[in-house]
N, C-alpha and C positions, 0 to 999 in steps of 0.2 A: 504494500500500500504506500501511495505516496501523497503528501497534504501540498496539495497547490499554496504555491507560495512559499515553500518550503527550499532545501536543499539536502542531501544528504548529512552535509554538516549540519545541519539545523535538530540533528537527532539529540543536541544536548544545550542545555540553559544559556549556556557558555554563550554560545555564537547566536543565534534566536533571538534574546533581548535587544542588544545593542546595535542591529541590523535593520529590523523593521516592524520597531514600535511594540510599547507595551501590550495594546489594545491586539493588534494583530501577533502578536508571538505570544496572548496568553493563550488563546484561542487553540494557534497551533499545538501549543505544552499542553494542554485541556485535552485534547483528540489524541493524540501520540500519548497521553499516559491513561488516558481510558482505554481506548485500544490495550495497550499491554496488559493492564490491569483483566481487560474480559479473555486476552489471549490466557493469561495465569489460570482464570478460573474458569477455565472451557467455556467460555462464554461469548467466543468473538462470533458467532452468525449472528445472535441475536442483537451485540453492539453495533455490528456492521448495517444492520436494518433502520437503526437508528443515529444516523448521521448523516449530512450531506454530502450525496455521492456523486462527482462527475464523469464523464467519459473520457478517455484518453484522446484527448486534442491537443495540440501543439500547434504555435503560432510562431510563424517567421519575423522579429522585431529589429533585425538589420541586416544590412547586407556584408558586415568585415565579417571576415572567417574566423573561425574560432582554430585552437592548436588541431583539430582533425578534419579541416576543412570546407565546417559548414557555418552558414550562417547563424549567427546568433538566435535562440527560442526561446519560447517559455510555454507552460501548461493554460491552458483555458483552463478559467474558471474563478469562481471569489475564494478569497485567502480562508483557509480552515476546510473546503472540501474536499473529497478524499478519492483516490483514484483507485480501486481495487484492480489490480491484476492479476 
């Protein structure tokens, strides 16, 4: 699962606050520790039912390449919904 608006790094306090905003990375910390929390107590289909879910969409937001060649992207969707894969 991955929380639009997120980054891999974003899996710890650390990096999350100071990046983009209280309101928006408590949201994020809120979903990413429920989540775990219902993952622990065999609970993640029914958490997963209850939260916002978007579809894997990817948006092209420039044209420099990045270090593997491609354009710069990012996930559709509003900050805290969750992309199940």
């Amino acid at each position: 699962m991955v929380s639009v608006g997120s980054e891999h790094a974003f899996f710890s306090d650390l990096y999350v606050l100071p990046v983009i905003g209280k309101k928006a990375a408590r949201l994020i910390l809120d979903t990413i520790s429920n989540l775990s929390l219902a993952f622990l107590d065999d609970e993640l289909d029914e958490a997963v039912r209850q939260i916002p879910i978007a579809k894997m969409e990817i948006k092209v937001i420039g044209n420099k390449k990045d270090a593997y060649g491609k354009p710069k992207r990012k996930l559709v969707g509003n900050i805290g919904d969750v992309i199940v894969q």
